[in-house]
N, C-alpha and C positions, 0 to 999 in steps of 0.2 A: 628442725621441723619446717616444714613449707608456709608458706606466708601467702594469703590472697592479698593483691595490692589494692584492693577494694575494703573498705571500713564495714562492709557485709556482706553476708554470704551473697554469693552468685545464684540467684533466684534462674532458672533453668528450665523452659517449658520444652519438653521432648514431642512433637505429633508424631505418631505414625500411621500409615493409611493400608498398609496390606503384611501379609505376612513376609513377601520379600525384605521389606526395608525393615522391618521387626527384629530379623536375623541380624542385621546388621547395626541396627542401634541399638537392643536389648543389651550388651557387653558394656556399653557405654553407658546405658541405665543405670545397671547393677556397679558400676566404678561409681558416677555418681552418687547414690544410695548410699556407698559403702564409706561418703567422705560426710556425714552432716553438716561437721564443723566450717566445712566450705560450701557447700551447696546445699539446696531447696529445689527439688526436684517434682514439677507437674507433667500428669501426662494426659495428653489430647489425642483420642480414638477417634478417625472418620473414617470415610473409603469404604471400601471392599472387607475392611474386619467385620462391621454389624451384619453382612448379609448373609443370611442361611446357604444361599445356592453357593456361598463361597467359603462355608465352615465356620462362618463367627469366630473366627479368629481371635477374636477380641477375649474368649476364653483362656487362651495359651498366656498373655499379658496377666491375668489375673492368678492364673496359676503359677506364674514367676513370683506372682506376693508385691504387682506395683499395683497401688491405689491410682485408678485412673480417672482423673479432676472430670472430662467432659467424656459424650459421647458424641460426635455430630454426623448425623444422618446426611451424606452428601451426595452420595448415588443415585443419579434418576435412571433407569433401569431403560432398557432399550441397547445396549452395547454394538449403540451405533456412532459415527462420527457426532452428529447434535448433541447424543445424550453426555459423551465426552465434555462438548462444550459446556452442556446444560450445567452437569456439574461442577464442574469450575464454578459457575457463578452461583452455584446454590452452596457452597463453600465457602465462597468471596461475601454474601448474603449473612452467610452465619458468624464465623469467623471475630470480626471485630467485636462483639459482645463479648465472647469469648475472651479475648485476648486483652476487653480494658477488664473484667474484673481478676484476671494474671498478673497482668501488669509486670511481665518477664523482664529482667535484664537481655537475656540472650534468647531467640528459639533455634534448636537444633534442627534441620532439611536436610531429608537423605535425598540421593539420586536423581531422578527423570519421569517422573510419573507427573499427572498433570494435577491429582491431587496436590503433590508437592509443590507446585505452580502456586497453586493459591494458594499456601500458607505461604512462599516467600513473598509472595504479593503483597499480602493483606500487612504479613510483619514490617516488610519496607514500607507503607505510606503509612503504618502506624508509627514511623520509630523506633521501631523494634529490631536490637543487631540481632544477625541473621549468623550463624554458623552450617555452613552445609560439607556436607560429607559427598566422597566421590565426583567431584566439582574436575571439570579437565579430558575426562575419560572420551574416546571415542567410539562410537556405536551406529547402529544403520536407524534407520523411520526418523519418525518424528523426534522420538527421545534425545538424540544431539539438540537440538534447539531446544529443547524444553532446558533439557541440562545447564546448555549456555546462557539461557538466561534466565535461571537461576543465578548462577554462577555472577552474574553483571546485578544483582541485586542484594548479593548475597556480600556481608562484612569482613569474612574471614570464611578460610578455606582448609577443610582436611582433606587430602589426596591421598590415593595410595599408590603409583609407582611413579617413578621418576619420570616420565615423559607425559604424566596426567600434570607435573608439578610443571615443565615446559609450557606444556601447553595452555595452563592459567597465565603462566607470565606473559606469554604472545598474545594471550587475551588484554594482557595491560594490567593486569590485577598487583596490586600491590605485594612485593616480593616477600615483607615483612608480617603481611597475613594469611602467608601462607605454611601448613604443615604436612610435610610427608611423613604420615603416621603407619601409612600401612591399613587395609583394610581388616576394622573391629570385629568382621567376625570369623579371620582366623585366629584370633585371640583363643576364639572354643575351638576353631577344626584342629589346628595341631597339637592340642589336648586329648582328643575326644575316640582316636583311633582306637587304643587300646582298651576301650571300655567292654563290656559284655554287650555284643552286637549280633549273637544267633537267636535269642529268643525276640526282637525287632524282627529280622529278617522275618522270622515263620509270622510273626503277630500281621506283616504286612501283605506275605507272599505266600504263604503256605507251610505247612510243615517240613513237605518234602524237597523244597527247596535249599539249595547249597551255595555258599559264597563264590564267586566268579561267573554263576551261572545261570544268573538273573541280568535284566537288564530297565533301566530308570529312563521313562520319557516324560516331556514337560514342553509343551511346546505354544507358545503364544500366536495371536496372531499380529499380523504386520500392519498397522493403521496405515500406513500410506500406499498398500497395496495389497487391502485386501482379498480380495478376489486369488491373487497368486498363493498367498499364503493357503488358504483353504485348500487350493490345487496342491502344495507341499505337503497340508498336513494328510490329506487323503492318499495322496505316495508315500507316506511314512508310515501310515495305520497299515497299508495293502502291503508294505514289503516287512514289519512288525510281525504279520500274520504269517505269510511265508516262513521268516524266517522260523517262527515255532518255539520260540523262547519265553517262560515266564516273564511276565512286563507290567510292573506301576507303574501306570498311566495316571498322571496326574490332570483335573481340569483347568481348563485356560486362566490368564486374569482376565479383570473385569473390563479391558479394552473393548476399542469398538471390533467387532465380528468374533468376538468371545461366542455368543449363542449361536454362530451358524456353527463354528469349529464343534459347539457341543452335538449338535446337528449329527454331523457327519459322524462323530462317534457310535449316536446312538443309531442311525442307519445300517453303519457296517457292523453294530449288535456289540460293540465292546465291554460294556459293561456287564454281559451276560455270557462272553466267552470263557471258554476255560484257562485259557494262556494270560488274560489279562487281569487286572484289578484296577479295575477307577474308582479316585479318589479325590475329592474336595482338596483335602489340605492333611499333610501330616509332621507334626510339630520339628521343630528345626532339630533340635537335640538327636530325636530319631534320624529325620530327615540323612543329616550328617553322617550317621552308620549305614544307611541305607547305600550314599552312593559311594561309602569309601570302600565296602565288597562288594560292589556290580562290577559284573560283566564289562556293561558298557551303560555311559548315559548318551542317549540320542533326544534333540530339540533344540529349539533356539533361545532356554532361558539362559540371562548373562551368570547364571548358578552355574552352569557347564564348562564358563571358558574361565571362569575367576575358581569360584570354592573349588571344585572338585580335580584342581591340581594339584591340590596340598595334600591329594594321594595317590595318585599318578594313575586315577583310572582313565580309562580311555572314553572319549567323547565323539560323538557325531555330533557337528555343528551344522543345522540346515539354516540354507537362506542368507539375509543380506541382514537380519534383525541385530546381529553383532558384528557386523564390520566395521573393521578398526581397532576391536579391541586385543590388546594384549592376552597374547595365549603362551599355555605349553606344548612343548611335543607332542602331549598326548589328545590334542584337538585334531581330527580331521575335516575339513570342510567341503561342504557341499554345500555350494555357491545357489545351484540348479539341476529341476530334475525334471525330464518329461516324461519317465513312465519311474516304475518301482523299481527299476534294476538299478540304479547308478546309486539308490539308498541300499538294497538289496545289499551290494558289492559290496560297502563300506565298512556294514553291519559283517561283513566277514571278513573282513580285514581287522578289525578293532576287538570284534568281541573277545575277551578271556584275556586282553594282554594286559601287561602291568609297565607302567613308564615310571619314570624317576619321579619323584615328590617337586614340584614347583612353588618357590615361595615369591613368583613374582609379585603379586597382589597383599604380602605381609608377609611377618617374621614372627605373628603372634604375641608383639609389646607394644600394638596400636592404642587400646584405653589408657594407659601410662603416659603414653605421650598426649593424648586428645585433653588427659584429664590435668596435666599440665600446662597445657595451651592456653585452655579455659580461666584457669588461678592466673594466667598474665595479661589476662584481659584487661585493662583499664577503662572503668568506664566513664573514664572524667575525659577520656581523649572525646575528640569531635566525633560526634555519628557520622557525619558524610564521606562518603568515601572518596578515594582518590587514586584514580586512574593515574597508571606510572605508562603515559605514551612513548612510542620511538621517539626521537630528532625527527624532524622535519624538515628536510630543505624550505630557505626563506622563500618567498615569492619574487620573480624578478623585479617587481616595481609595486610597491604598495603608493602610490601618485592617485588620489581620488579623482583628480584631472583625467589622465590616462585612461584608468580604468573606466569613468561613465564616458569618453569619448570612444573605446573598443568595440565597446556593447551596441552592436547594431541588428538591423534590421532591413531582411530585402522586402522591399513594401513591390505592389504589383497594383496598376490600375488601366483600369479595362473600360475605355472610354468608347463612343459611340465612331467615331474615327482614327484614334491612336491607340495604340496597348505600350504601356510604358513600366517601364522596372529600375528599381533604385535604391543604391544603399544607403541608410539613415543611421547618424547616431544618432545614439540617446539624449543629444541635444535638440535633435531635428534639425541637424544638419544635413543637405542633401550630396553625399559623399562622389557620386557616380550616380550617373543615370543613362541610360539606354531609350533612345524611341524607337521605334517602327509600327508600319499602317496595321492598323487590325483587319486580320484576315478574315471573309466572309463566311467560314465554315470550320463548323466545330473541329473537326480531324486540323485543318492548319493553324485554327489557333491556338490549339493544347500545344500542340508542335511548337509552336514559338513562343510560348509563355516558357514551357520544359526549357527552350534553347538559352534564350536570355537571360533564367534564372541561374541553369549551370555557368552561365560566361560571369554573372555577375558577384557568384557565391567566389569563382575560383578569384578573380580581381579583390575580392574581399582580404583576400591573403595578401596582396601586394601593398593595400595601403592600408595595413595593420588594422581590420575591424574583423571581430569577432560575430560569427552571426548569430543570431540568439532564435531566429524561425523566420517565417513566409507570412505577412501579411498582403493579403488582397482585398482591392474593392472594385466593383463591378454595380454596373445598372442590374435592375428590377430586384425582387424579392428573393431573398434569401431565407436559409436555413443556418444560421451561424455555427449551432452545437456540432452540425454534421457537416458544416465547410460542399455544403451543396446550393445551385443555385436553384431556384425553386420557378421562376419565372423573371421573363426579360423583358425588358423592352423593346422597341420595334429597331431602335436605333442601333442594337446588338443582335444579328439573326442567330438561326442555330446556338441557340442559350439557355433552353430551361431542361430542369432535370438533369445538372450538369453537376457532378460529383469533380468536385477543383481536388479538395485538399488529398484526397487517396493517392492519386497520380505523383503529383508535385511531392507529397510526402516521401512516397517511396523513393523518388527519384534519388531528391535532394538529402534523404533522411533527417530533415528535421520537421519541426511543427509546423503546421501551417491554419492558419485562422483566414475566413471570410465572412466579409460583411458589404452591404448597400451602401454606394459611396456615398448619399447621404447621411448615412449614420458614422462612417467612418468622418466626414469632414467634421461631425460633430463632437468626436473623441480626437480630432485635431487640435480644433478649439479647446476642448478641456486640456487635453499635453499641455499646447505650445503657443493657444493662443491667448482672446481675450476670454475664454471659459474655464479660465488657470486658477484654479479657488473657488470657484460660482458652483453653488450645490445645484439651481434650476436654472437651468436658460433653454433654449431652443435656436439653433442655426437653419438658417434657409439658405439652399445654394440655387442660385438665377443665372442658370447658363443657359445651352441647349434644351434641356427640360427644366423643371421645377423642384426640387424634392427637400432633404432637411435631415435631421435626427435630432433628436431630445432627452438634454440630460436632465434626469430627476433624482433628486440626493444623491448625486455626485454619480449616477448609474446611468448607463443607454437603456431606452424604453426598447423594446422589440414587439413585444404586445403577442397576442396569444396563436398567431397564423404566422408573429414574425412580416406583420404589414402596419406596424405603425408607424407614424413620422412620413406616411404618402402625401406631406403638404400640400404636393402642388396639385392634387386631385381634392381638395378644400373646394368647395361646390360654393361659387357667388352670386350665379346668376342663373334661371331657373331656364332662360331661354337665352342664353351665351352661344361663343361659337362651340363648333364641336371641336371637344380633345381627342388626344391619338388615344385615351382607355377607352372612347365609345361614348363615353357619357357628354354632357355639355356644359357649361359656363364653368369650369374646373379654373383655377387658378393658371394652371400651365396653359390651357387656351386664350389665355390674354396676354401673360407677361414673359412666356418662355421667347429664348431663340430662335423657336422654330415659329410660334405665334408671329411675332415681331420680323419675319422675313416674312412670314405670309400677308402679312397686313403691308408690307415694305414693296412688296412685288405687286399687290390692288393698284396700289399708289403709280408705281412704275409704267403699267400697261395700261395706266388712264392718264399719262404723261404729265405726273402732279406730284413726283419724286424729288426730282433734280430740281436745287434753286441753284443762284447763280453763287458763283462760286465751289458747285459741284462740276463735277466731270465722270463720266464710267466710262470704261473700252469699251466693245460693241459686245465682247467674249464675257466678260466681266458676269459674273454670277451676283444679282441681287441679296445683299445679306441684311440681318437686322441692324449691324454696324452703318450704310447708307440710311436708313430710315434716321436715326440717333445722329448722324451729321447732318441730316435735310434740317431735323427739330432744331439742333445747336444754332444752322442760318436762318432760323427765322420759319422755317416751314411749319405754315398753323397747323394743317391736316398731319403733320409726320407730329408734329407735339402733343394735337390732341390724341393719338394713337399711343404715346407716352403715357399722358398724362390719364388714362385707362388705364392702361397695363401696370401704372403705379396704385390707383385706386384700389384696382381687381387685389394685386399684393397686401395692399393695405388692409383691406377685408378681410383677406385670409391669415390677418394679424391679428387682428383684433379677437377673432375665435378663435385662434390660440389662446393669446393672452386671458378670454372670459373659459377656457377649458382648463390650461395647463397652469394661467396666474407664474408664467415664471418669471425672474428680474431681470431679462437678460434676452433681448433677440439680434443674432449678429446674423448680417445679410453678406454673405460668400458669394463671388463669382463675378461672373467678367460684365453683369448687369447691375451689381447690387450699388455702386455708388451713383449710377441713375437713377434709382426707386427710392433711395434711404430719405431723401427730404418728402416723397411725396405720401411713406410709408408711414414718418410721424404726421403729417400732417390727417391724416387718417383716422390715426390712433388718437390726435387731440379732438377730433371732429366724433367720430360713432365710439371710442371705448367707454367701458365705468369710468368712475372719475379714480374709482382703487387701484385702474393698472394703469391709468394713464403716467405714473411716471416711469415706468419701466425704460433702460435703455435699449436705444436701439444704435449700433453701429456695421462699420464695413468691417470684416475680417483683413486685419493684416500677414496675413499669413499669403505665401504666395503660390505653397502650391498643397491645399490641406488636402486633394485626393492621397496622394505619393503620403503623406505625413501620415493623414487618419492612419492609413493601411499599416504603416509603421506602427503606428499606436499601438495598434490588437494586438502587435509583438512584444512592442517594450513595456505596457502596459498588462499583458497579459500571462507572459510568456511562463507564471506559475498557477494561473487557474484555467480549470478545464471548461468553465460554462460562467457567462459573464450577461 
């Protein structure tokens, strides 16, 4: 006598959701049933059984004599893509009640329905081993992937032909839980031929009706292309009619474009035609005698290309809905139709012939083996499963050195005189770099951003860095998420409403991120500088203009327009000079490079520049640099011009600091170790006395534009919006 390896019976919760999968685990029911001493058998009713418009199914179940534990209502009704979804989770919703007062050892899942979905679901996050049936099988829509993953959730596997059993393996499934049993419900078809099958035939089709001379259609529609399928099924119904053959026409399931398919039925009058009979649902038992004397069966249910070989009637398979699947001889396919003839044709080719019996799909001793399978279940083994992968080739170099020094970054910055491009690793190293002058017009600057970047990606290859995407920084206002610039500065003409990343994307095909070089010098700081750990700080860069960005828990501010962090437009004085925004006493009207020549050149052309020890050529362009060496000899008027532009700075700290309160202001740029003494001394003179200890230092960093830009890459290079 057989022996369960378990100290009690194998408690067995069976769901099934429509009358196809019914067919095919009812066999396996009645094995169950038939063993007590082994099993405890529940059964769980949802789907398409409760619904009227789909034969309550759920009656056929009770008249086999199974007591059925639940019913669960999971059809939201719409038989459209949503309602699909809908139910799934109104499934997913019910389900776990269900299944803690079960409390199964095993649940049995047939096939690809998305029903079935959620009971493997719901079973896998409860713990619950999973046995599913038909696991491997290939098919057209969505139903492969529903199948598959199943299949990746599911514990143990029954197949029915040998390249469904291949094809779990190449899935990586465990070799050892798998069973080629053959599908359970030729267990009944190769039984069932020789039964009394003419009083069926008349009960379905008529009196006058004779064997070979009827014909059985079923035909679903296609969720991944509905629209075509309706088109097929409407060339099937018009070349049906044509042809002039008594026809059970059975209605759709309950997928989505089920109600239009019924649609067209009732349009071209089928149900009230003479030639036809439509029908909800007719019980498998008959079902079986029905198509094993047809004529022909024409549709695309997988009932056509699997059962109805194990009598060699002849098929018409329309459509893409079962491709892949294993057939007999006696399937003809029809891929595609654009009018009724090429259905027409087939339908005369096929009808009345008889092919050899096909037992690809079973041998009719599947429950015997399934019901064996289940007694060697052990449930003391681990629940989790375990994926049997190929080998893998090693990696050339598992070196954590190597690897974070490959990983780079072409960083791009687009300064108000030079447009520069550079490759960074991920240490902030500056690997290669490229200058040339920025061209005055949008057409040649894309041109030589495009140029520099291709020279720079291909050199990437020579001195072994991997590029991981495109960071850019650029003057004035950006739009980050869209890698657009939004508005420029004066010092970059032809620049606003400038889409960067589309171009360079394409080009390059990788990612590409933009941002405000102030905000990028500030994600510099954070990488590689002294903003390396610090949740708040705020950086100010003192070159040519004024500007900054601001980290806040450990994140770049951008602010609601994408204009935050415009420091150097921090208003100090109410009657200042005028800034280049229009407005006056702005921060960058005192202390920028451009201030600071302009107030250097007053000086110049009132011959109150040059102290001794200075010298200029006559050519020689007055820059802020001459003003900062008049101050260093001694020049009271160039120091008091300083010692302003340090003030102004210092201002526009302090309202930082009573705004933002961060611990941290690092002053960036080729101005910032002239202003840092006069910027605390500022900060000790008008701040609270609560941020007066916040530090303030120089950025050691030497070149955070090329770095930050880097950043967005190396920092980024897995989120889409920062």
């Amino acid at each position: 006598m057989e022996k369960n390896v378990n100290n009690h019976k194998l408690r067995v919760c069976v769901a099934t959701c429509n009358r196809a999968d019914y067919s095919k685990l009812a066999p396996i029911m009645f094995g169950i049933k038939a063993e007590p001493q082994f099993f405890e058998l529940d059964v769980v009713v949802l789907g398409s059984h409760l619904i009227d418009d789909y034969g309550n199914t759920y009656r056929m179940i009770e008249q086999d004599d199974f007591d059925i534990h639940t019913r669960l209502h999971t059809i939201v009704r719409g038989e459209d893509e949503a309602a699909m979804v809908e139910s799934v989770g109104l499934a997913l919703v019910k389900l776990p009640d269900v299944l803690n007062r079960l409390k199964p050892d095993i649940m049995i899942v047939h096939g690809d329905r998305f029903d079935a979905l959620a009971l493997a679901t719901s079973a896998a996050l409860m713990n619950i081993r999973i046995l599913h049936i038909e696991g491997g099988e290939v098919s057209g829509t969505i139903d492969d992937s529903i199948r598959h993953a199943i299949t990746k959730l599911a514990h143990y596997h029954v197949c029915c032909t040998r390249s469904a059993e291949q094809h779990l393996i190449a899935m990586c499934e465990d070799h050892d839980r798998i069973l080629l049993a053959g599908c359970p419900s030729y267990d009944k078809l190769l039984s069932a031929k020789n039964k009394d099958y003419m009083s069926i035939i008349r009960m379905w089709l008529g009196e006058d009706v004779k064997t070979r001379d009827y014909i059985v259609a079923l035909q679903h529609p296609v969720t991944t292309d509905i629209k075509h399928s309706l088109k097929m099924f409407e060339l099937t119904l018009d070349a049906l009619i044509s042809f002039n053959k008594r026809t059970l026409i059975l209605f759709p399931n309950v997928d989505a474009g089920s109600k239009e398919m019924v649609r067209v039925m009732r349009k071209k009058g089928i149900e009230h035609h003479p030639n036809f009979r439509a029908v909800k649902h007719v019980p498998f038992d008959q079902f079986i005698q029905l198509v094993a004397h047809a004529g022909c069966m024409i549709g695309n249910s997988s009932c056509g290309v699997r059962e109805v070989g194990a009598f060699g009637t002849p098929v018409i398979n329309l459509g893409t809905r079962q491709t892949g699947r294993e057939t007999g001889e006696n399937v003809l396919h029809v891929r595609d139709a654009d009018t009724q003839d090429k259905i027409l044709h087939a339908l005369q080719l096929q009808f009345g012939k008889q092919y050899p019996c096909s037992k690809i799909y079973g041998d009719g001793n599947a429950v015997p083996r399934i019901l064996k399978f289940l007694k060697s279940i052990n449930l003391k083994e681990p629940l989790q499963k375990k994926f049997c992968f190929p080998p893998v080739k090693d990696n050339i170099s598992q070196d954590i050195d190597h690897i974070l020094e490959t990983q780079s970054a072409l960083a791009v910055d687009l300064g108000g005189t030079n447009l520069r491009v550079a490759i960074v690793s991920m240490k902030g190293e500056i690997v290669k770099k490229y200058t040339q002058l920025n061209p005055k017009t949008y057409e040649d600057r894309l041109e030589l951003i495009l140029k520099m970047c291709v020279e720079a990606a291909s050199e990437a290859v020579n001195v072994n860095c991997r590029i991981l995407g495109v960071g850019i920084s650029t003057g004035g206002r950006v739009n980050p998420r869209e890698g657009i610039v939004l508005h420029s500065t004066k010092l970059i003409q032809e620049w606003s409403s400038v889409d960067l990343r589309t171009p360079i994307s394409d080009a390059l095909h990788l990612p590409v991120w933009v941002d405000n070089d102030g905000n990028c010098a500030a994600l510099a700081e954070r990488k590689f500088g002294h903003g390396k750990g610090i949740e708040n700080f705020v950086t100010l860069i003192t070159g040519t203009g004024i500007g900054g960005g601001i980290i806040h828990q450990h994140e770049l501010i951008h602010g609601s327009s994408f204009c935050a962090a415009e420091l150097g437009h921090i208003v100090v004085s109410l009657d200042g000079p005028e800034c280049l925004c229009g407005s006056q006493g702005c921060i960058e009207a005192y202390a920028s490079g451009i201030a600071l020549q302009r107030e250097a050149k007053k000086l110049h052309d009132e011959d109150l520049l040059l102290v001794e020890g200075m010298s200029m050529k006559k050519e020689e362009v007055v820059s802020a640099a001459h003003l900062i060496q008049a101050a260093k000899l001694g020049n009271s008027k160039a120091d008091s011009i300083l010692r302003t532009a340090g003030t102004a700075l210092g201002l526009g700290v302090v309202n930082i600091l009573h705004t933002m309160n961060p611990s941290l202001v690092i002053l960036s740029g080729v101005l910032a170790s002239h202003y840092v003494n006069a910027v605390k001394d500022v900060i000790n003179q008008q701040a609270l006395s609560s941020v007066k200890t916040v530090d303030v230092v120089v950025s050691n960093l030497a070149d955070p534009a090329l770095l930050g830009a880097a950043s967005l890459v190396l920092d980024y290079t897995t989120r889409r919006i920062y």
